[in-house]
Phi, psi and omega in degrees: 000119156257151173270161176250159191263133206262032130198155156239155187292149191221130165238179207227138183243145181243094174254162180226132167246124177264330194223171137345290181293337148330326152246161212263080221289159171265185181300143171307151161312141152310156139317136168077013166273154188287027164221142205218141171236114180205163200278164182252081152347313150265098187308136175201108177319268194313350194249341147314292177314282200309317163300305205264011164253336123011265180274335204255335167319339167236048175208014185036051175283127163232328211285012195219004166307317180277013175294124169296191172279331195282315187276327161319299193280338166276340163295305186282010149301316153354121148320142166071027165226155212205118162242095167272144187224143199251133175241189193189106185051022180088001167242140200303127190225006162185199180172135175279147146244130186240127168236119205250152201249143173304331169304008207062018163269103140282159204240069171279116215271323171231110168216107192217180175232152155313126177322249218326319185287344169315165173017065160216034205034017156303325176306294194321304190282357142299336156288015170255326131314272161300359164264308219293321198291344149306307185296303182293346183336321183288329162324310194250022201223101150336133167106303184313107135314154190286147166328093163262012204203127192214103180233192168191180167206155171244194195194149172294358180248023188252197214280156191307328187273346193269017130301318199291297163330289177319321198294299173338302195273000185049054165239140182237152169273132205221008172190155184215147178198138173233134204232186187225122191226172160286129179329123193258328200058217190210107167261129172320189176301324183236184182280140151088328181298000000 
């Protein structure tokens, strides 16, 4: 019989970009190619909720499950917070979300792809994006000082590539922490999977 264990060690990587020139980009989308990245315009609970249970369902993204729609909408209203999303033939295939502080401190609060969108260097040119569209965050958020700070943080329980990306993309780690959390285990695609 096995047991499943009722926690495991989790560690938390803290990174940071100070400047503009900190990043490092991945190659551009070609021209003319079926993929595209642009902001969602319309703050939209369900369709918000859907990205991030989306990427986050096999990375044990929980903390925003118990959101009603009403706490959705107050998050995506928020001055400075911005979801951009990467399509692929017209179907939605990851997202950034940047929530940005009047103080110039952006947050990339969320950034991942759907499993079929993995390992095809799509992450990269989304994340490269969504930094770049950080740095500029204050151009479009009345109020804002411009962008002195771009930060994020990851976990040993998101996808195997995404420390690396960031570093790749010249965000450095400026803090490291490890916790005994309760066990997430790595749950399929679907429920029940």
């Amino acid at each position: 019989m096995t047991t499943t264990p009722a926690t495991e060690a989790v560690t938390y990587w803290y990174l940071e970009q100070t400047a503009p020139g900190d990043l490092r980009p991945a190659r551009e989308i070609a021209p003319g190619a079926p993929v595209r990245i642009e902001r969602a315009g319309v703050p939209s609970p369900e369709f918000s909720r859907f990205l991030y249970t989306a990427v986050g369902q096999d990375v044990a993204w929980i903390d925003r499950l118990p959101w009603d729609r009403s706490r959705w909408r107050a998050q995506l209203e928020r001055p400075g917070v911005e979801t951009w999303v990467l399509y692929e033939h017209g179907t939605p295939g990851g997202f950034i979300e940047l929530s940005g502080e009047e103080s110039g401190v952006v947050e990339i609060g969320y950034f991942g792809l759907l499993p079929a969108f993995r390992g095809r260097g799509l992450g990269g040119a989304l994340l490269s994006a969504g930094t770049a569209r950080a740095w500029d965050l204050a151009d479009r958020t009345p109020g804002h000082r411009p962008t002195r700070r771009v930060w994020l943080h990851t976990c040993s329980r998101d996808g195997e590539h995404a420390l690396d990306n960031y570093r790749r993309r010249g965000f450095r780690v400026y803090d490291t922490r490890t916790a005994q959390e309760p066990y997430a285990g790595q749950p399929g695609p679907w429920p029940g999977a």
